[in-house]
C-alpha positions, 0 to 999 in steps of 0.5 A: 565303677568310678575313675579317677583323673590323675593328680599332676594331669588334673592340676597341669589341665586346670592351669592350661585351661586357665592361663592357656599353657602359661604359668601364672605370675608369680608374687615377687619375694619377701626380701626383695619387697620392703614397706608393703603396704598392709591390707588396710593402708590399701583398701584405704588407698583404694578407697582414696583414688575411687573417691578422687575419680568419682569427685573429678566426674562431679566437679574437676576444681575439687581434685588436686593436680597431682591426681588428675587421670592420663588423658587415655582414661579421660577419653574413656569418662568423656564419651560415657559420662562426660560431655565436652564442649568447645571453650567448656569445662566437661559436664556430667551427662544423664548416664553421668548422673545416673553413674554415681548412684550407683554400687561401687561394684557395677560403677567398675564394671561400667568402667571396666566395659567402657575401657574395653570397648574403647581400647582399639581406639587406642591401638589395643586388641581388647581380647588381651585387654580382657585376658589381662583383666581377668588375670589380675582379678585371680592375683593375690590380694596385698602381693606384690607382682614384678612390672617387668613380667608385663607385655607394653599393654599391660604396662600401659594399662597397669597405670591407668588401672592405678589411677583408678585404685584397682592397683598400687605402684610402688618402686624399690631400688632395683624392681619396681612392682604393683599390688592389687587391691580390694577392687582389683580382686572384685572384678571377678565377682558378681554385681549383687555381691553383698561382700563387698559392699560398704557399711551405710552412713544415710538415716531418712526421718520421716520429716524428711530430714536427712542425716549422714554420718561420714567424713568423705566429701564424696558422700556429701557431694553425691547427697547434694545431686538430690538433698539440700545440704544444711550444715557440715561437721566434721563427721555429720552431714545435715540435709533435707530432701525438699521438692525443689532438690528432687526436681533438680536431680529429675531435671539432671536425669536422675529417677525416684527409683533410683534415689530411693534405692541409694537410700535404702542400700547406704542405710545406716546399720542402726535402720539397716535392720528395720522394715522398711529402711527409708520411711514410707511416707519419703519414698511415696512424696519423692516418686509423687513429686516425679509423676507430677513433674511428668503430668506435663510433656514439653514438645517444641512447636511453632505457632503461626498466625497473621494471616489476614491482618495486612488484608483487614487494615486495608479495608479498614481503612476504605470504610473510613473514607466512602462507600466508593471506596470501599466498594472499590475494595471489595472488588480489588484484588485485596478483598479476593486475598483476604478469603485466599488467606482462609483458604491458606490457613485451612490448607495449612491446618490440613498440611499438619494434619495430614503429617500428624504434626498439628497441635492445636488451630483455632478457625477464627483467630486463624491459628494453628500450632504444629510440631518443631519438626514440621516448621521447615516443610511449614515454610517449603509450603507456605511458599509453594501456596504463594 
Protein backbone atom coordinates (compact mmCIF):
# COMPACT_ATOMS: atom_id res chain seq x y z
CA UNK A 1 0.00 0.00 0.00
CA UNK A 2 1.09 3.47 -1.11
CA UNK A 3 0.04 7.19 -0.05
CA UNK A 4 -0.13 9.92 -1.68
CA UNK A 5 0.39 13.77 -0.51
CA UNK A 6 -2.20 15.84 -1.66
CA UNK A 7 -1.59 18.12 -4.61
CA UNK A 8 -2.19 21.91 -3.07
CA UNK A 9 -0.71 20.74 0.62
CA UNK A 10 2.37 19.39 -1.52
CA UNK A 11 3.01 22.51 -3.52
CA UNK A 12 2.15 25.12 -0.41
CA UNK A 13 4.86 22.85 1.58
CA UNK A 14 7.53 22.97 -0.98
CA UNK A 15 6.95 27.01 -1.40
CA UNK A 16 7.30 27.29 2.53
CA UNK A 17 10.08 25.04 2.82
CA UNK A 18 11.79 27.35 -0.02
CA UNK A 19 10.64 30.96 0.42
CA UNK A 20 10.05 30.37 4.48
CA UNK A 21 6.29 31.12 4.03
CA UNK A 22 6.97 33.99 1.54
CA UNK A 23 5.60 33.83 -2.11
CA UNK A 24 8.30 34.28 -4.50
CA UNK A 25 8.96 37.45 -6.46
CA UNK A 26 7.07 37.63 -9.13
CA UNK A 27 8.48 39.09 -13.01
CA UNK A 28 6.90 42.53 -13.46
CA UNK A 29 4.46 42.60 -16.46
CA UNK A 30 5.07 42.59 -20.04
CA UNK A 31 3.37 45.80 -20.61
CA UNK A 32 4.68 47.40 -18.04
CA UNK A 33 8.49 46.57 -19.16
CA UNK A 34 9.54 47.65 -22.66
CA UNK A 35 13.06 47.47 -24.43
CA UNK A 36 14.23 44.19 -22.35
CA UNK A 37 17.16 43.30 -23.43
CA UNK A 38 17.10 39.49 -25.32
CA UNK A 39 19.11 36.74 -23.84
CA UNK A 40 21.71 37.61 -25.96
CA UNK A 41 22.41 41.30 -25.47
CA UNK A 42 22.58 40.15 -21.69
CA UNK A 43 24.87 37.61 -21.72
CA UNK A 44 27.18 39.95 -23.59
CA UNK A 45 26.44 42.75 -21.04
CA UNK A 46 27.25 40.25 -18.39
CA UNK A 47 30.43 39.16 -20.10
CA UNK A 48 31.22 42.91 -20.36
CA UNK A 49 31.06 44.02 -16.78
CA UNK A 50 32.96 40.45 -15.63
CA UNK A 51 35.60 41.36 -17.97
CA UNK A 52 35.80 45.17 -16.83
CA UNK A 53 36.12 44.01 -13.18
CA UNK A 54 38.62 41.13 -14.01
CA UNK A 55 40.90 43.80 -16.21
CA UNK A 56 40.41 46.72 -13.11
CA UNK A 57 42.19 43.50 -10.69
CA UNK A 58 45.11 43.74 -13.23
CA UNK A 59 45.36 47.07 -14.07
CA UNK A 60 42.74 49.94 -12.84
CA UNK A 61 44.38 52.51 -15.94
CA UNK A 62 42.37 50.14 -18.52
CA UNK A 63 38.78 50.50 -17.01
CA UNK A 64 36.88 53.53 -17.95
CA UNK A 65 35.59 55.76 -15.04
CA UNK A 66 32.35 55.24 -15.72
CA UNK A 67 32.74 51.65 -14.85
CA UNK A 68 34.69 51.73 -11.73
CA UNK A 69 32.96 49.77 -8.74
CA UNK A 70 31.20 51.44 -5.37
CA UNK A 71 33.87 51.48 -2.78
CA UNK A 72 31.77 48.68 -0.76
CA UNK A 73 32.79 46.05 -3.45
CA UNK A 74 36.67 47.61 -3.44
CA UNK A 75 36.89 46.85 -0.03
CA UNK A 76 35.92 43.49 -0.57
CA UNK A 77 38.68 42.86 -3.72
CA UNK A 78 41.38 44.91 -1.72
CA UNK A 79 41.41 42.43 1.44
CA UNK A 80 41.50 39.34 -1.07
CA UNK A 81 43.00 40.02 -4.14
CA UNK A 82 44.38 43.50 -3.82
CA UNK A 83 46.98 44.67 -1.53
CA UNK A 84 46.79 48.77 -0.71
CA UNK A 85 49.62 50.72 0.37
CA UNK A 86 50.27 54.26 1.36
CA UNK A 87 50.71 56.83 -1.34
CA UNK A 88 50.28 53.56 -3.80
CA UNK A 89 48.33 52.14 -6.46
CA UNK A 90 46.51 48.61 -5.05
CA UNK A 91 48.41 45.68 -6.40
CA UNK A 92 47.18 42.07 -7.21
CA UNK A 93 48.48 39.98 -4.55
CA UNK A 94 49.62 35.77 -5.08
CA UNK A 95 45.68 34.88 -4.13
CA UNK A 96 45.13 37.86 -6.90
CA UNK A 97 47.12 36.12 -9.42
CA UNK A 98 46.02 32.78 -8.56
CA UNK A 99 42.32 34.30 -8.96
CA UNK A 100 42.21 35.06 -12.77
CA UNK A 101 43.31 31.71 -13.68
CA UNK A 102 40.60 30.68 -12.45
CA UNK A 103 36.72 29.20 -14.25
CA UNK A 104 34.66 31.95 -14.27
CA UNK A 105 32.66 29.84 -12.04
CA UNK A 106 34.67 29.46 -8.95
CA UNK A 107 35.97 33.23 -9.34
CA UNK A 108 32.03 33.92 -8.52
CA UNK A 109 32.03 31.79 -5.97
CA UNK A 110 35.22 33.37 -4.44
CA UNK A 111 33.82 36.58 -4.77
CA UNK A 112 30.25 35.65 -3.55
CA UNK A 113 32.26 34.15 -0.37
CA UNK A 114 34.24 37.23 0.24
CA UNK A 115 31.18 39.46 -0.22
CA UNK A 116 29.28 37.45 2.56
CA UNK A 117 32.29 37.23 4.93
CA UNK A 118 32.71 41.02 4.64
CA UNK A 119 29.14 41.86 5.03
CA UNK A 120 28.88 42.75 8.82
CA UNK A 121 31.37 44.97 8.29
CA UNK A 122 29.41 46.85 6.34
CA UNK A 123 26.17 46.73 9.07
CA UNK A 124 24.57 43.55 7.27
CA UNK A 125 23.49 40.43 8.56
CA UNK A 126 24.99 37.79 6.25
CA UNK A 127 22.01 35.28 6.86
CA UNK A 128 19.71 37.70 4.77
CA UNK A 129 22.74 38.38 2.67
CA UNK A 130 22.69 34.68 1.78
CA UNK A 131 18.86 34.52 1.66
CA UNK A 132 18.94 37.21 -0.87
CA UNK A 133 21.72 35.42 -2.94
CA UNK A 134 20.09 32.26 -3.12
CA UNK A 135 16.74 33.77 -4.10
CA UNK A 136 18.14 35.68 -6.90
CA UNK A 137 19.86 32.42 -8.27
CA UNK A 138 15.97 30.66 -8.66
CA UNK A 139 14.90 34.24 -10.62
CA UNK A 140 13.91 33.83 -14.17
CA UNK A 141 16.66 34.28 -16.45
CA UNK A 142 15.71 37.62 -18.99
CA UNK A 143 12.80 38.60 -16.46
CA UNK A 144 12.33 41.56 -15.18
CA UNK A 145 11.79 41.70 -11.20
CA UNK A 146 10.16 45.45 -9.72
CA UNK A 147 13.13 47.40 -7.19
CA UNK A 148 10.58 48.27 -5.08
CA UNK A 149 9.69 44.57 -3.96
CA UNK A 150 13.44 45.15 -2.35
CA UNK A 151 14.23 45.53 1.51
CA UNK A 152 17.39 48.45 1.67
CA UNK A 153 19.87 45.60 1.85
CA UNK A 154 18.75 43.98 -1.14
CA UNK A 155 18.75 47.55 -2.81
CA UNK A 156 21.79 48.13 -1.52
CA UNK A 157 23.60 45.00 -2.72
CA UNK A 158 21.33 44.63 -6.15
CA UNK A 159 23.88 47.71 -7.12
CA UNK A 160 27.15 46.35 -6.22
CA UNK A 161 25.91 42.90 -7.47
CA UNK A 162 25.34 45.22 -10.92
CA UNK A 163 28.55 46.02 -11.05
CA UNK A 164 29.66 42.85 -11.27
CA UNK A 165 27.10 41.86 -14.05
CA UNK A 166 25.16 39.20 -11.86
CA UNK A 167 22.13 41.79 -12.87
CA UNK A 168 21.02 44.55 -15.19
CA UNK A 169 19.12 47.88 -13.86
CA UNK A 170 17.09 49.28 -16.24
CA UNK A 171 14.55 52.59 -15.47
CA UNK A 172 11.32 53.11 -17.03
CA UNK A 173 8.98 56.04 -16.71
CA UNK A 174 7.09 55.09 -13.43
CA UNK A 175 9.10 51.38 -12.29
CA UNK A 176 12.41 50.76 -12.13
CA UNK A 177 13.35 47.02 -12.38
CA UNK A 178 16.47 44.49 -12.40
CA UNK A 179 17.12 41.43 -14.60
CA UNK A 180 19.19 38.56 -13.96
CA UNK A 181 21.57 37.27 -16.13
CA UNK A 182 23.65 34.04 -17.19
CA UNK A 183 25.72 34.73 -13.94
CA UNK A 184 23.14 35.46 -11.91
CA UNK A 185 21.22 31.81 -12.47
CA UNK A 186 25.09 30.07 -11.99
CA UNK A 187 25.11 30.75 -8.28
CA UNK A 188 23.17 27.93 -7.83
CA UNK A 189 25.03 25.29 -9.71
CA UNK A 190 28.23 23.68 -8.91
CA UNK A 191 31.97 24.70 -9.62
CA UNK A 192 32.59 21.69 -12.21
CA UNK A 193 29.55 22.50 -14.25
CA UNK A 194 30.63 22.19 -17.82
CA UNK A 195 27.44 24.01 -18.93
CA UNK A 196 28.52 27.13 -18.35
CA UNK A 197 31.83 27.19 -19.44
CA UNK A 198 32.98 29.11 -22.41
CA UNK A 199 34.26 27.73 -25.91
CA UNK A 200 38.20 27.79 -25.67
CA UNK A 201 40.45 30.32 -27.97
CA UNK A 202 44.36 28.73 -26.68
CA UNK A 203 46.10 26.49 -29.26
CA UNK A 204 49.66 25.35 -27.67
CA UNK A 205 52.27 24.00 -30.56
CA UNK A 206 54.91 22.15 -29.62
CA UNK A 207 57.77 24.98 -30.07
CA UNK A 208 55.85 26.65 -27.64
CA UNK A 209 54.30 28.94 -29.83
CA UNK A 210 51.05 30.09 -28.67
CA UNK A 211 47.99 31.07 -30.47
CA UNK A 212 44.83 32.63 -29.20
CA UNK A 213 41.99 33.21 -31.31
CA UNK A 214 39.93 36.15 -29.58
CA UNK A 215 38.96 39.70 -29.21
CA UNK A 216 38.95 40.47 -25.30
CA UNK A 217 41.74 42.49 -24.14
CA UNK A 218 41.19 40.46 -21.03
CA UNK A 219 42.32 37.39 -22.82
CA UNK A 220 45.35 38.95 -23.76
CA UNK A 221 46.13 40.48 -20.53
CA UNK A 222 45.58 37.00 -18.44
CA UNK A 223 47.95 35.31 -21.24
CA UNK A 224 50.70 38.06 -20.74
CA UNK A 225 50.83 36.77 -16.57
CA UNK A 226 52.88 33.95 -18.10
CA UNK A 227 53.39 34.15 -22.11
CA UNK A 228 55.44 36.96 -24.02
CA UNK A 229 52.98 38.40 -26.17
CA UNK A 230 54.20 39.16 -29.69
CA UNK A 231 51.89 40.87 -31.80
CA UNK A 232 47.80 41.68 -31.65
CA UNK A 233 45.59 41.57 -34.37
CA UNK A 234 42.29 42.13 -34.20
CA UNK A 235 40.82 38.75 -33.61
CA UNK A 236 44.52 36.85 -33.10
CA UNK A 237 46.82 36.94 -30.16
CA UNK A 238 50.44 35.68 -31.02
CA UNK A 239 52.95 34.71 -27.95
CA UNK A 240 55.26 32.54 -26.98
CA UNK A 241 55.85 30.75 -23.40
CA UNK A 242 59.42 31.35 -22.78
CA UNK A 243 61.10 30.52 -19.62
CA UNK A 244 61.90 34.16 -18.38
CA UNK A 245 57.66 34.58 -18.81
CA UNK A 246 57.13 31.61 -16.45
CA UNK A 247 59.71 32.70 -14.00
CA UNK A 248 57.67 36.06 -13.99
CA UNK A 249 54.36 34.23 -13.14
CA UNK A 250 56.42 31.47 -10.44
CA UNK A 251 57.82 34.90 -8.88
CA UNK A 252 53.94 36.39 -8.83
CA UNK A 253 52.59 33.33 -7.09
CA UNK A 254 51.29 31.52 -9.78
CA UNK A 255 52.08 27.26 -10.01
CA UNK A 256 52.69 24.99 -13.23
CA UNK A 257 49.62 23.33 -12.44
CA UNK A 258 47.82 25.92 -12.56
CA UNK A 259 49.15 27.46 -16.22
CA UNK A 260 48.93 23.97 -17.70
CA UNK A 261 45.52 23.87 -16.34
CA UNK A 262 44.26 27.07 -17.77
CA UNK A 263 45.78 25.88 -20.88
CA UNK A 264 43.92 22.77 -21.25
CA UNK A 265 40.44 24.17 -20.07
CA UNK A 266 40.62 27.26 -22.63
CA UNK A 267 41.73 24.90 -25.46
CA UNK A 268 40.49 25.64 -28.69
CA UNK A 269 37.79 23.28 -29.94
CA UNK A 270 39.77 22.09 -32.88
CA UNK A 271 42.65 20.68 -29.94
CA UNK A 272 39.88 20.51 -27.44
CA UNK A 273 39.24 16.77 -28.78
CA UNK A 274 42.49 15.66 -29.02
CA UNK A 275 44.66 13.43 -26.29
CA UNK A 276 46.31 15.59 -24.70
CA UNK A 277 45.23 19.28 -25.36
CA UNK A 278 48.62 20.94 -24.54
CA UNK A 279 51.49 19.39 -26.20
CA UNK A 280 53.41 17.10 -23.72
CA UNK A 281 56.54 18.24 -24.18
CA UNK A 282 55.05 21.96 -23.08
CA UNK A 283 53.54 20.80 -20.13
CA UNK A 284 56.78 18.69 -19.09
CA UNK A 285 59.33 22.20 -19.73
CA UNK A 286 56.89 24.50 -17.83
CA UNK A 287 56.65 22.27 -14.38
CA UNK A 288 60.88 21.63 -15.36
CA UNK A 289 61.45 25.16 -15.17
CA UNK A 290 59.31 25.56 -11.43
CA UNK A 291 61.19 22.57 -10.03
CA UNK A 292 64.30 24.31 -11.16
CA UNK A 293 63.46 27.44 -9.74
CA UNK A 294 62.92 25.48 -6.53
CA UNK A 295 66.15 23.67 -6.38
CA UNK A 296 67.44 26.88 -4.34
CA UNK A 297 65.54 28.33 -1.29
CA UNK A 298 66.49 31.96 -0.54
CA UNK A 299 66.68 32.29 3.71
CA UNK A 300 67.35 35.74 5.16
CA UNK A 301 70.49 35.33 7.15
CA UNK A 302 73.35 37.66 8.58
CA UNK A 303 76.80 37.07 8.31
CA UNK A 304 79.31 38.06 11.29
CA UNK A 305 82.98 38.31 11.29
CA UNK A 306 85.91 40.49 12.28
CA UNK A 307 86.36 39.34 15.00
CA UNK A 308 90.19 39.48 15.73
CA UNK A 309 91.06 42.16 13.19
CA UNK A 310 91.40 45.08 15.76
CA UNK A 311 93.56 42.67 18.07
CA UNK A 312 96.15 41.39 14.91
CA UNK A 313 96.85 44.97 13.64
CA UNK A 314 98.19 45.71 17.02
CA UNK A 315 100.31 43.07 17.20
CA UNK A 316 101.35 43.61 13.68
CA UNK A 317 102.12 46.50 14.39
CA UNK A 318 104.59 45.71 17.62
CA UNK A 319 106.69 42.94 15.64
CA UNK A 320 107.42 45.76 13.41
CA UNK A 321 109.45 47.87 15.93
CA UNK A 322 111.38 45.20 18.67
CA UNK A 323 111.35 42.34 20.31
CA UNK A 324 110.36 44.48 23.55
CA UNK A 325 107.62 45.42 21.89
CA UNK A 326 106.28 42.78 21.14
CA UNK A 327 107.06 41.13 24.06
CA UNK A 328 105.20 43.60 25.66
CA UNK A 329 102.12 42.87 23.38
CA UNK A 330 102.17 39.60 24.27
CA UNK A 331 101.57 40.06 27.65
CA UNK A 332 99.12 43.21 27.31
CA UNK A 333 95.75 42.74 27.76
CA UNK A 334 95.36 43.07 23.81
CA UNK A 335 96.98 39.65 23.32
CA UNK A 336 94.71 37.90 26.08
CA UNK A 337 91.34 39.65 23.86
CA UNK A 338 92.88 38.22 20.77
CA UNK A 339 92.19 34.41 22.36
CA UNK A 340 88.77 36.14 24.33
CA UNK A 341 87.57 36.97 20.64
CA UNK A 342 88.22 32.75 19.70
CA UNK A 343 86.34 32.20 22.66
CA UNK A 344 83.57 35.01 21.58
CA UNK A 345 83.01 33.27 18.21
CA UNK A 346 82.90 29.49 19.13
CA UNK A 347 80.35 30.96 21.99
CA UNK A 348 78.58 32.38 19.07
CA UNK A 349 78.51 29.51 16.73
CA UNK A 350 77.26 27.41 19.69
CA UNK A 351 74.57 30.34 20.84
CA UNK A 352 73.22 29.53 16.87
CA UNK A 353 73.46 26.21 17.13
CA UNK A 354 71.81 25.54 20.28
CA UNK A 355 68.74 27.59 18.59
CA UNK A 356 68.89 25.61 15.33
CA UNK A 357 69.60 29.10 13.49
CA UNK A 358 73.17 28.43 12.56
CA UNK A 359 73.92 28.12 8.88
CA UNK A 360 77.31 27.93 8.01
CA UNK A 361 80.97 28.78 10.38
CA UNK A 362 84.21 28.70 9.14
CA UNK A 363 86.85 28.14 12.46
CA UNK A 364 89.59 29.90 10.78
CA UNK A 365 88.38 33.04 9.18
CA UNK A 366 86.31 33.15 12.39
CA UNK A 367 82.81 33.26 10.30
CA UNK A 368 79.62 32.31 10.90
CA UNK A 369 76.12 32.90 9.08
CA UNK A 370 72.97 32.39 11.15
CA UNK A 371 69.18 32.64 10.30
CA UNK A 372 67.56 36.56 10.06
CA UNK A 373 65.42 35.80 12.95
CA UNK A 374 68.54 35.14 15.43
CA UNK A 375 70.16 38.48 14.53
CA UNK A 376 68.56 40.53 17.25
CA UNK A 377 68.81 37.78 20.20
CA UNK A 378 72.71 37.63 18.13
CA UNK A 379 73.41 41.07 19.24
CA UNK A 380 71.40 40.76 22.91
CA UNK A 381 74.27 38.23 23.16
CA UNK A 382 77.26 39.71 21.93
CA UNK A 383 76.76 42.45 24.42
CA UNK A 384 75.90 40.19 27.42
CA UNK A 385 79.81 38.65 26.39
CA UNK A 386 81.44 41.94 26.71
Amino acid sequence: MSYKMNQKFQSNMQTYLIYGGTLPREPMPSNITVRLPTLEDLEAYALEQWECFLLQLINSAQVERSTSFHSSMMRVFQQGLLSARENEAPKLTENGFQFLLMDTNAQLWYIIREYISSSEDRGVDPTDLISFLLELSFHALGEAYNLNTLTDVQRSAIKDLADLGLVKLQQGRKESWFIPTKLATNLSIGFSDSSSRKEGFVVVETNFRMYAYSTSKLHCEILRLFSRIEYQLPNLIVGAITKESLYNAFENGISADQIISFLQQNAHPRVAEKTPTVPENVTDQIRLWEADRNRVDLIPSHLYEDFPSKVKFQIAFAWTHSYCSLFFSLHSPNYCNYFHMQELFEACSDFARENGCLLWEDSKKMRVIVRGELHQQMRDFLRRQR
